[in-house]
C-alpha positions in Angstrom: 161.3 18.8 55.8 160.2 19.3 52.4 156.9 20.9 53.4 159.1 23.8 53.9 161.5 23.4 51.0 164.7 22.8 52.8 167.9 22.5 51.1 170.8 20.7 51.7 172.2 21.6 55.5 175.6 20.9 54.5 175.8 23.0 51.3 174.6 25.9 53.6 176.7 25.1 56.4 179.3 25.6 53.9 178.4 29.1 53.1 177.0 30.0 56.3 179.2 30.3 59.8 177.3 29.7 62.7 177.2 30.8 66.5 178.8 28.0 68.8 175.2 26.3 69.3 174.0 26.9 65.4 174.6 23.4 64.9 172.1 22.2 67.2 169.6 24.6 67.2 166.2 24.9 65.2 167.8 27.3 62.5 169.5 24.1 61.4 165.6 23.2 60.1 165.2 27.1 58.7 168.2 26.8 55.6 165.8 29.4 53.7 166.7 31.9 56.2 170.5 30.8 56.3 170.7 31.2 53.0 171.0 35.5 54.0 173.6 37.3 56.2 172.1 36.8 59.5 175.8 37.8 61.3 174.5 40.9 63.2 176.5 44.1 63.1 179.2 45.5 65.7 176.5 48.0 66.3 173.9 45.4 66.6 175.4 43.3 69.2 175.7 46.6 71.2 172.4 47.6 70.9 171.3 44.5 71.8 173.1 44.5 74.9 171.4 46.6 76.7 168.1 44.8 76.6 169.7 42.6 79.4 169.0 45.5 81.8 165.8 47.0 80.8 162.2 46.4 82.0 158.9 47.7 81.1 158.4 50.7 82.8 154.2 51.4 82.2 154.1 47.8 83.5 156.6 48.0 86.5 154.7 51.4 87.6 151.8 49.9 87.8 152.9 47.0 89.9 154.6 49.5 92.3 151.5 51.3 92.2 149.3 48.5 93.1 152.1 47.5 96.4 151.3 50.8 97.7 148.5 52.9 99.5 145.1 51.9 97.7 146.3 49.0 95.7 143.5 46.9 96.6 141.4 49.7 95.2 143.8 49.7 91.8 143.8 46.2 91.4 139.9 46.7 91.0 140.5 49.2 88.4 143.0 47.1 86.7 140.5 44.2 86.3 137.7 46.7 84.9 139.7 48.2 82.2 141.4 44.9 81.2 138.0 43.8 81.0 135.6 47.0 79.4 138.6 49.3 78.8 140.4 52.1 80.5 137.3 54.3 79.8 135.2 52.7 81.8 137.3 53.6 84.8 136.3 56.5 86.5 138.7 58.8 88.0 141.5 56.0 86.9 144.7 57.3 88.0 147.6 58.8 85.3 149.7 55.3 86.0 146.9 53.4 84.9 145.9 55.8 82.0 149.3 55.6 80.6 149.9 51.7 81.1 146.3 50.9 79.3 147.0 54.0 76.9 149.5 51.4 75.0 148.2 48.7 75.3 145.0 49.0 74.4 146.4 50.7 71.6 146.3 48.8 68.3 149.4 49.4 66.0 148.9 50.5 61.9 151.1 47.0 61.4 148.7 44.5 62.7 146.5 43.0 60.1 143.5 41.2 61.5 143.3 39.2 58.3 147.1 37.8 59.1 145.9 37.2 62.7 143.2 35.1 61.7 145.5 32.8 59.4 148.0 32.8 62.4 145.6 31.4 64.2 144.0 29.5 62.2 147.3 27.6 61.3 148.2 27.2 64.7 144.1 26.1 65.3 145.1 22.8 62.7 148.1 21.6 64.6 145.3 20.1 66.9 146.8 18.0 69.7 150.2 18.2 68.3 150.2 21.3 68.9 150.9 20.4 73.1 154.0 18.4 72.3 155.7 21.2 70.4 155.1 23.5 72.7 156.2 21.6 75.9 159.5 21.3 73.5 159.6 25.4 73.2 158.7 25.4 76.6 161.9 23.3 76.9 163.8 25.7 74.4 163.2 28.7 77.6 165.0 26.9 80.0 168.1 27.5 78.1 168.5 31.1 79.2 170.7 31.3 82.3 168.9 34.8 83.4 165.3 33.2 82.9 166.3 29.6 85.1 167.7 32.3 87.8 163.7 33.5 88.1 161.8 30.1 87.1 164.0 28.4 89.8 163.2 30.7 92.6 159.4 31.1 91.9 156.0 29.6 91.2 157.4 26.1 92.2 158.5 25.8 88.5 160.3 23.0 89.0 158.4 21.1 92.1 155.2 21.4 90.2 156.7 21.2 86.7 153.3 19.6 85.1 151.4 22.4 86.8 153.2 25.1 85.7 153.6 23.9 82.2 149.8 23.4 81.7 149.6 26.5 82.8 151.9 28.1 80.2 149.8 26.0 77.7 146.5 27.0 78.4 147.5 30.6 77.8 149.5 29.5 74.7 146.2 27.8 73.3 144.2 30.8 74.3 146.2 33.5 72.4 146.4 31.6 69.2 142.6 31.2 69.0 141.3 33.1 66.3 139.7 36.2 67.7 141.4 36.0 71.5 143.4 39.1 70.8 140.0 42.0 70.4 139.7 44.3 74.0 138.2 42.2 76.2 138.8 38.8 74.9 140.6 35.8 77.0 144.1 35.9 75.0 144.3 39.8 75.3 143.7 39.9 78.9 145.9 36.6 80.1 148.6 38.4 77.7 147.7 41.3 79.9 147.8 39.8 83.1 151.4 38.0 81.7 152.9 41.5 81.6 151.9 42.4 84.5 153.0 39.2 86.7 156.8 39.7 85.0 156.3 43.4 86.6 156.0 42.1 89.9 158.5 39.3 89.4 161.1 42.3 88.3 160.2 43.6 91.7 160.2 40.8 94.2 163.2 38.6 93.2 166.1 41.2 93.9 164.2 41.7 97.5 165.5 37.6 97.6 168.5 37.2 99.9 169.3 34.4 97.2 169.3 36.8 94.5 172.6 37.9 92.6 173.1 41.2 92.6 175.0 41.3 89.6 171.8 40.1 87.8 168.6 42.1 86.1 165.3 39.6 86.6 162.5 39.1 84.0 164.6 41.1 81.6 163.4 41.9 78.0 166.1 40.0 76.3 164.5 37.0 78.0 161.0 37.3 77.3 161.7 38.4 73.8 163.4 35.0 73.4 160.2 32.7 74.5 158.5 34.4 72.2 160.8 33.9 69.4 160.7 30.1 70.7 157.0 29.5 70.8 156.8 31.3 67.3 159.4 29.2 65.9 159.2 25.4 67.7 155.9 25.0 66.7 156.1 26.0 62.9 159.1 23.6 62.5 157.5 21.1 64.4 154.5 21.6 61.9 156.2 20.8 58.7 158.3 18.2 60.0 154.9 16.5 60.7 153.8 17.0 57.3 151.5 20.0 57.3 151.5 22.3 54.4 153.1 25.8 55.5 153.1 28.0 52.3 154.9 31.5 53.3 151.3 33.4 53.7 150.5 31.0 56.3 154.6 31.0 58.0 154.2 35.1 58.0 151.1 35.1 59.4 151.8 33.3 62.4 154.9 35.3 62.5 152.1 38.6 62.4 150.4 36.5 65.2 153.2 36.5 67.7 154.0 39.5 67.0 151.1 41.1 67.7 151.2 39.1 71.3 154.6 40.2 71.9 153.3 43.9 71.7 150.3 43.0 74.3 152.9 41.3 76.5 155.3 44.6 76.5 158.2 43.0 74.4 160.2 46.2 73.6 159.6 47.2 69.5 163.3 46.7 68.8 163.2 43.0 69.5 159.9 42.1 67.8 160.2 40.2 64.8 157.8 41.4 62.0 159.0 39.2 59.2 159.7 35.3 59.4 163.3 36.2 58.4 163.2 39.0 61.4 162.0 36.2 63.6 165.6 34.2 62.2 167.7 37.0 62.5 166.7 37.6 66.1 166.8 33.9 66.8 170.6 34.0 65.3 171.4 36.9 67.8 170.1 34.8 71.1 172.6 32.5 69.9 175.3 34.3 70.2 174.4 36.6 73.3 171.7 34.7 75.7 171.3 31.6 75.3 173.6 29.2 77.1 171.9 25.6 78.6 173.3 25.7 82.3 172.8 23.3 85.2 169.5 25.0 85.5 168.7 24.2 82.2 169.1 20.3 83.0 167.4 20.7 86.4 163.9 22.7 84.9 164.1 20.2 81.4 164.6 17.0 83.7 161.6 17.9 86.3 159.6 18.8 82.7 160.2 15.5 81.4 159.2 13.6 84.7 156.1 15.2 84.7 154.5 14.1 80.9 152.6 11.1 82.9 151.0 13.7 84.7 150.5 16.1 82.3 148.9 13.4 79.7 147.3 11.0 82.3 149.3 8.0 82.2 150.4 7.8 86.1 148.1 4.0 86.3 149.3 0.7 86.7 147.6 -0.3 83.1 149.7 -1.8 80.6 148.7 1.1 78.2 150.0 3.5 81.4 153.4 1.7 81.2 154.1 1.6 77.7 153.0 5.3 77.5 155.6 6.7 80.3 158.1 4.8 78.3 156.8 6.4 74.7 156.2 9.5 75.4 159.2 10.8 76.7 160.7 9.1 73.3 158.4 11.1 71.5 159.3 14.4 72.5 162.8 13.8 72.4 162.2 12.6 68.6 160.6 16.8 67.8 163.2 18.1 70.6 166.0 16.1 68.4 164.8 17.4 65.2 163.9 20.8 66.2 166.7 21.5 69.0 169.4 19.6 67.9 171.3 16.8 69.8 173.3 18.8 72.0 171.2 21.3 73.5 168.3 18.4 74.0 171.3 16.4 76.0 171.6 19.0 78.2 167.9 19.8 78.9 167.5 15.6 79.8 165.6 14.7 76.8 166.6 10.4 76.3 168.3 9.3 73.1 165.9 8.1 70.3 165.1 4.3 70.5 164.8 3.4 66.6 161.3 1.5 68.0 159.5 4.5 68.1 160.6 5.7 64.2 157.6 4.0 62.7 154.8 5.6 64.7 156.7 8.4 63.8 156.1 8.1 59.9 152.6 6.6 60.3 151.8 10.2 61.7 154.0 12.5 59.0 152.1 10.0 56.5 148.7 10.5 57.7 149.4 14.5 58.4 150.8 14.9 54.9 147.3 13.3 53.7 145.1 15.4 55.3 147.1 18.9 55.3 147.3 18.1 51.3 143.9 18.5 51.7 144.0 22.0 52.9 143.6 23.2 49.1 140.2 23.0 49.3 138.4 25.6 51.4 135.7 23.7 52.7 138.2 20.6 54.0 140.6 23.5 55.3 137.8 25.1 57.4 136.3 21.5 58.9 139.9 20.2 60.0 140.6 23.8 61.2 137.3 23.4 63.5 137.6 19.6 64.0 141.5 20.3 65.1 141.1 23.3 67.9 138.0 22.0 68.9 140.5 18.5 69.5 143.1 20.6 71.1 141.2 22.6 73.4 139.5 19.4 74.9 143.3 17.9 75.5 144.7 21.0 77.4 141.2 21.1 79.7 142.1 17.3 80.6 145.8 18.2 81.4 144.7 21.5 83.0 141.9 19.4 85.1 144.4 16.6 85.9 147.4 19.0 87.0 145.0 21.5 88.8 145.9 24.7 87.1 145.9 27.8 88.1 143.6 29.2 85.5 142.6 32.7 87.1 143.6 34.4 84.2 140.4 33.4 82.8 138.2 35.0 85.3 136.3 38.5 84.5 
């Protein structure tokens, strides 16, 4: 914690009120940002509102575009802008020219410098960086509109591992330095990630399970994951002893926003500061999120599925001792980073005090190494030696789970 110069919780509890879940939520790690007036405004809760009913409309034309006469033809042209850009496309039809208009346009705000240090803080998480993202994965499953979706489609939570691999491998490939240029791997599965929410909007309220009263893949939603997977992993970072000086905790904040843009989060809910990023986080607390049964069912089925996801489904001794551990180890950073309550509710098992020591063997040997980060040389080598580390861990869980990896394909 004092990697990112916490103070004391209680003295800003003190000053501070908090939403009904503040107290067991990841801004209870984030006092720097309690110590401002993140209350939103009357006019702000309003506002907010009505980002439970709205879409993306470039995306969700082109989906309805692509179900309709010639969308075989479309799809074609989809993959050869996505790939060479919309120019490239001859006689590309207005509803693709518009859709690829925006996103292929690249805001004054982004900063490729910042987008480099995102990703190159994110690169030297290495293989930690799977745990804390299962646990933001985790975090998602607390919104009750989201679950409605995840538990009707993709087999979220019959093939939990799968579809969790899944979500990390186009995690990892977004914060690679240099994924998000035209063309490159994380711009076009960030692409292709739009796009799949489009037809997700359109199918579910075709379901004869599907409550009319509710608005799927909405953008209050997938503003909120990516709130969580900018957050989770930055906490879960410092806890572990890295070094996060502000420059490097903004620029993964530029980072995420710059992938929220590509994935068709609406302007108004994309953080551009690390405070922003709090003050949004404060406002899901008081207006989305809310762990339901769903949120026990998806966290559960996640949870049951770490031996498959890390390879540890043998008979070995090492296998067994493993199941047991690693459950405990992800409950330890969804504990500390969640909060006990909403990690009750999302199955993660109490902490066994065994486990505490492995614990602080790795914040010890972390705090080592990212103390070493002063000097440019070691910082570039552990930045290499680290994503090179964490890439080769997500292709074994992606190989052992048999992902669906199309997202990679030209």
């Amino acid at each position: 914690m004092t990697s990112l110069d916490v103070r004391s919780v209680t003295e800003l509890y003190e000053r501070v009120p908090s939403p009904e879940l503040a107290s067991s939520t990841l801004l209870r790690l984030l006092p720097k940002f309690l110590a401002e007036d993140l209350r939103p405004t009357q006019a702000q809760v309003e506002g907010f509102a009505k980002y439970g009913v709205t879409g993306d409309p470039l995306a969700d034309a082109v989906a309805a575009a692509m179900k309709g006469p010639g969308g075989k033809e479309l799809r074609g042209q989809f993959e050869q802008a996505l790939a060479h850009g919309i120019d490239t496309v001859e006689d590309a039809p207005p509803v693709l020219r518009e859709f690829f208009a925006t996103v292929e346009e690249v805001p004054y705000w982004v900063d490729p410098e910042k987008l480099q240090r995102g990703a190159e803080v994110t690169s030297r998480m290495g293989p930690l960086l799977a745990p804390s993202l299962l646990v933001g994965l985790a975090l998602t499953y607390t919104t009750p509109d989201g679950n409605a979706v995840l538990l009707r489609a993709g087999d979220t939570r019959d093939k939990a591992g799968t579809r969790a691999v899944e979500t990390l491998s186009w995690l990892s490939a977004v914060t690679t330095p240099g994924a998000l240029r035209r063309g490159e791997l994380g711009y076009q599965s960030s692409v292709r990630v739009r796009l799949t929410h489009a037809f997700l909007r359109s199918g579910m309220p075709k379901r004869a399970d599907w409550d009319e009263g509710r608005f799927a893949v909405h953008q209050q939603v997938f503003s909120s994951v990516i709130v969580a997977f900018t957050l989770v992993p930055m906490v879960v970072a410092g806890m572990a002893g890295n070094r996060l000086r502000r420059k490097d905790r903004e620029a993964v904040v530029h980072l995420w926003r710059y992938i929220a843009y590509i994935v068709g989060v609406h302007p108004n809910l994309i953080p551009a500061t690390e405070s922003d990023t709090s003050r949004l986080l404060w406002m899901f607390l008081d207006e989305v999120i809310a762990p339901d049964a769903g949120s026990t069912e998806l966290g559960t089925a996640l949870i049951a599925a770490y031996p498959e996801i890390y390879g540890v489904t043998g008979k070995k001794p090492s296998h067994r001792v493993a199941r047991w551990l690693l459950p405990q180890l992800h409950s330890v950073v969804a504990r500390a980073a969640l909060g006990d309550k909403v990690s009750d509710v999302l199955g993660f098992p109490r902490v066994n005090p065994v486990v505490l020591p492995l614990v602080g063997l790795t914040m010890a040997v972390t705090t080592v190494w990212s103390a070493l980060d002063v000097i440019p040389p070691v910082r570039r080598a552990r930045t290499k030696v680290m994503h090179r580390s964490r890439v080769k861990v997500i292709d074994r869980m992606c190989r052992r789970t048999h992902a669906d990896l199309s997202y990679r394909r030209e």
